[in-house]
C-alpha positions as CSV (number, residue, x, y, z in Angstrom):
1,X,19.4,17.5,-29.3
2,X,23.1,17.8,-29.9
3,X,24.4,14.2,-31.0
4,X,26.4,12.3,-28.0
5,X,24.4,14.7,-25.6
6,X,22.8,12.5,-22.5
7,X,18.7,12.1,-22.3
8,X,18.0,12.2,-19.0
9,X,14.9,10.4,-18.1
10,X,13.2,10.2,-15.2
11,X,11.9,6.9,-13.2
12,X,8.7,5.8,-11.7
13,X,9.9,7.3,-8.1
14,X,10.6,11.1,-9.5
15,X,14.5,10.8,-9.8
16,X,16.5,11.5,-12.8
17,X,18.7,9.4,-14.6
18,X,20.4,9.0,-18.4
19,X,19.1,6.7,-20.7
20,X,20.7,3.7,-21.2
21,X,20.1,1.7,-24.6
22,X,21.9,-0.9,-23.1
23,X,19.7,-1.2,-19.7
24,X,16.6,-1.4,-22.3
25,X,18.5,-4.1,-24.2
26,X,18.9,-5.9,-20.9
27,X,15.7,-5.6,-20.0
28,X,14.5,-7.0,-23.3
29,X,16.5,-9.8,-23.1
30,X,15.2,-11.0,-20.1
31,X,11.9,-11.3,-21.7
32,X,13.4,-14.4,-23.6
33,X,13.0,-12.4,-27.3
34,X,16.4,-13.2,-29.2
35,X,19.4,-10.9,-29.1
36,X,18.7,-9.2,-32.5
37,X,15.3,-8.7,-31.7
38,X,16.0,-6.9,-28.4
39,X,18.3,-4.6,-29.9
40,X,16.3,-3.7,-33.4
41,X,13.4,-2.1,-30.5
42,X,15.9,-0.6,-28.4
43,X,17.5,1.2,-31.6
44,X,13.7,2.1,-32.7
45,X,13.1,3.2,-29.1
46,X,15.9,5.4,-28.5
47,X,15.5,7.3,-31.4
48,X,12.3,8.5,-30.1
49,X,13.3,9.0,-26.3
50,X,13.2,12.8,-25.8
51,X,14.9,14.6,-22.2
52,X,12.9,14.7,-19.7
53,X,10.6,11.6,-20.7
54,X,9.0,9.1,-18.3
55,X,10.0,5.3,-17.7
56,X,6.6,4.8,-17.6
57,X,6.7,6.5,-21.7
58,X,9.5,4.5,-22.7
59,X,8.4,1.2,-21.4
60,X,4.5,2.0,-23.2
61,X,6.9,2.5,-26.6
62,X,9.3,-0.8,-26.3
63,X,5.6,-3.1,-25.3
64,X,3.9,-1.9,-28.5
65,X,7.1,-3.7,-30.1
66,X,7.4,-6.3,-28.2
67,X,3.5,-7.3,-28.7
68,X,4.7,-7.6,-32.6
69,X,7.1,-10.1,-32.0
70,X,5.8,-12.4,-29.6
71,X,2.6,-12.9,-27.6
72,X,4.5,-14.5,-24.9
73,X,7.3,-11.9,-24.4
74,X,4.9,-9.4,-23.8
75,X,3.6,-11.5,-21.2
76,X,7.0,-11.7,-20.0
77,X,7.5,-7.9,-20.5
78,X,4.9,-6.7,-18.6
79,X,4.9,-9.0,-15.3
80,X,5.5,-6.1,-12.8
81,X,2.3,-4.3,-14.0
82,X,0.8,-7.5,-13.5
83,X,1.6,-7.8,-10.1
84,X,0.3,-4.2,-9.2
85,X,-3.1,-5.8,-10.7
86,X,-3.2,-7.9,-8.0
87,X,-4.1,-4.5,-5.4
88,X,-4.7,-2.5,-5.0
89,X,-5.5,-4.0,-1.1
90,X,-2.4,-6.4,-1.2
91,X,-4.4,-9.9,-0.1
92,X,-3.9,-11.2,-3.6
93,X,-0.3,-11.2,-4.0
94,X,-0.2,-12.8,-0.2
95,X,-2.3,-15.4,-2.0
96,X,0.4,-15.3,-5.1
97,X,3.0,-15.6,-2.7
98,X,1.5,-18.7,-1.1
99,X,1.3,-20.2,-4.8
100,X,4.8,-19.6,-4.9
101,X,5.6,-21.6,-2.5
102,X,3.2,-24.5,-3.1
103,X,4.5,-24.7,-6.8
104,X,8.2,-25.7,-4.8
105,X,6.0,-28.1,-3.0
106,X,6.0,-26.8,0.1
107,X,2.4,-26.8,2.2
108,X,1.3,-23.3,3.1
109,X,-0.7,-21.3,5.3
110,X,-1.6,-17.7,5.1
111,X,-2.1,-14.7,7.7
112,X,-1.3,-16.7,10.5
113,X,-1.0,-15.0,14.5
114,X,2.0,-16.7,15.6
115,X,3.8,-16.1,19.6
116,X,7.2,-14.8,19.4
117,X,9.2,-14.4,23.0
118,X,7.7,-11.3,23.7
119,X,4.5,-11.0,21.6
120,X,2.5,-12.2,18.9
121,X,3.2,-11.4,15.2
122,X,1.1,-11.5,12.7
123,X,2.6,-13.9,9.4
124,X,1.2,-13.3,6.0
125,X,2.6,-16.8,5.0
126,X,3.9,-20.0,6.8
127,X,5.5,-22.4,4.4
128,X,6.6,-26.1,5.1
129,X,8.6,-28.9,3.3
130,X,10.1,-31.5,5.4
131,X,12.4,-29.6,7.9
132,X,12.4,-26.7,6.1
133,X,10.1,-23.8,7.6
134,X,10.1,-20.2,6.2
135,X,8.1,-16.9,7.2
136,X,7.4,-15.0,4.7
137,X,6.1,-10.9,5.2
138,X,5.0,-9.3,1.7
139,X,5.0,-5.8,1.4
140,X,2.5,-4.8,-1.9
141,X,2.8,-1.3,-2.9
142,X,0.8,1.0,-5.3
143,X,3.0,2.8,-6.7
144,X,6.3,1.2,-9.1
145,X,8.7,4.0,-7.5
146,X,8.2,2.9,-3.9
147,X,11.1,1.0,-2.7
148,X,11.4,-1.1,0.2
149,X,13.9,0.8,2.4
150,X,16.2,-0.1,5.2
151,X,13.3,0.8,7.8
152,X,11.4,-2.5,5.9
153,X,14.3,-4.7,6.7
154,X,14.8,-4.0,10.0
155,X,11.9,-4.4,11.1
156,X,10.8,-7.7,9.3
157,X,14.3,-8.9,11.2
158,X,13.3,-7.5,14.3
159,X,9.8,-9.7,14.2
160,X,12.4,-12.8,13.0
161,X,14.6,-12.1,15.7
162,X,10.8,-12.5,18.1
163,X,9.2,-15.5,16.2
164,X,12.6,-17.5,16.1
165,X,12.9,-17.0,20.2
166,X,9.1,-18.2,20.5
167,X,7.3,-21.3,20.8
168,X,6.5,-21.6,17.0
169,X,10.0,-20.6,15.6
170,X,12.1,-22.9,16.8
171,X,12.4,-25.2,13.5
172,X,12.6,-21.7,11.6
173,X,14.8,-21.6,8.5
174,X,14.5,-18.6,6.9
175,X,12.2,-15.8,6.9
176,X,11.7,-13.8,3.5
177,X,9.8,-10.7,2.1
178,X,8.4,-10.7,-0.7
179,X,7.7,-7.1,-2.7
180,X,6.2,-6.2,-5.9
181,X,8.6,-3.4,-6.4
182,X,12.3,-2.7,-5.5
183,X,14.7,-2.6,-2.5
184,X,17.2,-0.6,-1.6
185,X,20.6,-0.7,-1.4
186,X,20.8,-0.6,2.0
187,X,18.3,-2.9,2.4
188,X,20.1,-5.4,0.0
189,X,23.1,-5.1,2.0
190,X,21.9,-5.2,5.4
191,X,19.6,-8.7,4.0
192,X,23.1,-9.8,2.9
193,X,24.8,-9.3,6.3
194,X,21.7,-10.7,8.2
195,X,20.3,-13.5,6.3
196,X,17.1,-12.2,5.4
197,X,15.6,-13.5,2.2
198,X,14.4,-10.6,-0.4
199,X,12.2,-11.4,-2.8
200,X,11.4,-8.6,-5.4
201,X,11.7,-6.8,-8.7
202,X,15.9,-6.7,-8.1
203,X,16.0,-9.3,-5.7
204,X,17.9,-11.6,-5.2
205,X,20.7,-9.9,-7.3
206,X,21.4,-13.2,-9.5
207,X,17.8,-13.9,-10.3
208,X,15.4,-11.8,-8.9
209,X,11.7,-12.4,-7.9
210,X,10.3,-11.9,-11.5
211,X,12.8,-13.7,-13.7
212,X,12.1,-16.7,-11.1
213,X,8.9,-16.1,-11.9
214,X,9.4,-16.6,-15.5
215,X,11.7,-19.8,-15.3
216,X,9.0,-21.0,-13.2
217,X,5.8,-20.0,-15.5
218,X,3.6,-18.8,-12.2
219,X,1.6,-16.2,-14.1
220,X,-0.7,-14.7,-12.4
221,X,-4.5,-14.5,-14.0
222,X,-3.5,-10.1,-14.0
223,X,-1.1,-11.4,-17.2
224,X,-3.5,-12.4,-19.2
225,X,-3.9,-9.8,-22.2
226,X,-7.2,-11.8,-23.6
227,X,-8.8,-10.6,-19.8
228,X,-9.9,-7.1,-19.8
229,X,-9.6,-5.2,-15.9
230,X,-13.0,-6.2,-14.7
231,X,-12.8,-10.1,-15.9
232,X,-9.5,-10.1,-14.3
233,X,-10.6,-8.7,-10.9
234,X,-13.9,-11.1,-11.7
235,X,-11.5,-14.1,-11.7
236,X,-9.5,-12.8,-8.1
237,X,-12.2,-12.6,-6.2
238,X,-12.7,-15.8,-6.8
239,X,-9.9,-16.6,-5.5
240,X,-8.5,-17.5,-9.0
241,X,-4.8,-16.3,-8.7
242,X,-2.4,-17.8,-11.7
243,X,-3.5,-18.5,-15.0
244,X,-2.7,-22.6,-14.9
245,X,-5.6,-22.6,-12.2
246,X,-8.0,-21.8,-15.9
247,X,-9.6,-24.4,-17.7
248,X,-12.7,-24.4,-19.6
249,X,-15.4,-25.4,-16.9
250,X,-14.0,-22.7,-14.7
251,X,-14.1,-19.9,-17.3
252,X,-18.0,-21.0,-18.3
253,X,-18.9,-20.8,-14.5
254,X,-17.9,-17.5,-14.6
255,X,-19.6,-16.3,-17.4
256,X,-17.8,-16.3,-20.3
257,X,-18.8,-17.3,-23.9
258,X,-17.4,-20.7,-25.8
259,X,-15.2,-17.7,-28.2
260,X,-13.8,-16.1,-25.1
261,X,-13.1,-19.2,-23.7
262,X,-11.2,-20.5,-26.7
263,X,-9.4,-17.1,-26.6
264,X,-8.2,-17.1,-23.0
265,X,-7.4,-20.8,-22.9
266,X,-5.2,-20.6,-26.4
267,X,-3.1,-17.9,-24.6
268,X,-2.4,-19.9,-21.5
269,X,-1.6,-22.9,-23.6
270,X,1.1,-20.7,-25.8
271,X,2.7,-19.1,-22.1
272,X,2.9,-23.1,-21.1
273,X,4.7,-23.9,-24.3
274,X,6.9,-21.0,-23.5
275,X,8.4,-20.5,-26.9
276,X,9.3,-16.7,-27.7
């Protein structure tokens, strides 16, 4: 590889793209590691990107760095993947969703059949605070590269435009949607225009879905790197969703020794701390 010559990569939904340290830097950042620290991995990583290597790669290099610097970074680091851990059927992250909402306070419903003007809609969240009333549609995908298009928006503004004229929208602030993977430009700008609330991996453009998700330490119980797959999915289907919900009588009841206990419950007390 001549020197100065671009790596092209190529991201999660098949398109190409050069390699940017300085996008991996950002991205480090974000995970709250100091500035140094961020840009010692992405110097380490770049030397060992090749052309034509996946995100997916990358990202599997710069975590195995990360993990030596701080257990609570990589938590940070790898909050997408945890979302996908929430499918692969979608009900979960409705249910995260809802937690969302409740951890502003706001009283929530989910999967509720509500009468717009012409028909009925059905709402995977109702959230209420006072006057304030929100919708909110959540659109869970499998796959990282699928993106939430213009065809997404319109529609959820169409069903807005339905519920707002109906008997059950009249006090109706805002309606969102909520993704665990991108949307597009023209789904950004036509939100913009329109008023629609996006909620995802580079939405809203000033603090998107995940750093709020951060700031607001609403990890999910997928985070958890003392939970293997199976404990994880163990702990969802028991309607389990963020790791604050854990304590030690919980844990036991699901079958887990006093040594994995200690484990799990010394990482959520470190994420609570929140020092990097």
């Amino acid at each position: 590889m001549q020197q100065g010559k671009n790596k092209y990569i190529y991201k999660a939904n098949g398109s190409k793209e050069a390699f940017s340290k300085n996008k991996l830097i950002r991205s480090l950042e974000r995970t709250g590691l100091h500035s140094k620290a961020c840009k010692d991995i992405a110097d380490h990583v770049s030397k060992e990107v090749q052309d034509g290597d996946k995100t997916k790669t990358i990202y599997r290099k710069a975590l195995r760095l990360v993990r030596q610097k701080s257990a609570v970074a990589t938590v940070h680091y790898s909050l997408k993947k945890a979302l996908f851990e929430l499918g692969p059927e979608g009900h979960f992250f409705e249910d995260y969703v809802g937690r969302y909402f409740q951890k502003k306070e706001f009283e929530t419903q989910e999967c509720r059949i509500l009468q717009g003007k012409f028909v009925k809609h059905e709402v995977d969240c109702v959230s209420q605070k006072g006057s304030e009333k929100y919708f909110s549609e959540c659109k869970f995908h499998n796959r990282a590269g699928t993106k939430n298009d213009i065809k997404v928006a319109l529609y959820v503004k169409a069903r807005w435009d339905d519920l707002k004229s109906g008997p059950e929208g009249k006090s109706l602030s805002g309606y969102y949607i909520f993704s665990n993977t991108s949307f597009s430009t023209d789904a950004i700008t036509y939100s913009l225009g329109t008023g629609l609330r996006l909620m995802g991996v580079n939405a809203p453009a000033d603090k998107s879905f995940i750093q709020d998700i951060r700031e607001m330490k609403l990890y999910p119980v997928t985070s958890l790197r003392s939970l293997n797959k199976t404990e994880k999915h163990l702990l969802l289907q028991k309607k389990i969703i963020l790791a604050e919900d854990l304590n030690p009588s919980v844990l036991f009841k699901s079958g887990f020794d006093n040594n994995k206990v200690n484990e799990i419950m010394e990482e959520i007390k470190q994420l609570m701390k929140g020092h990097v």
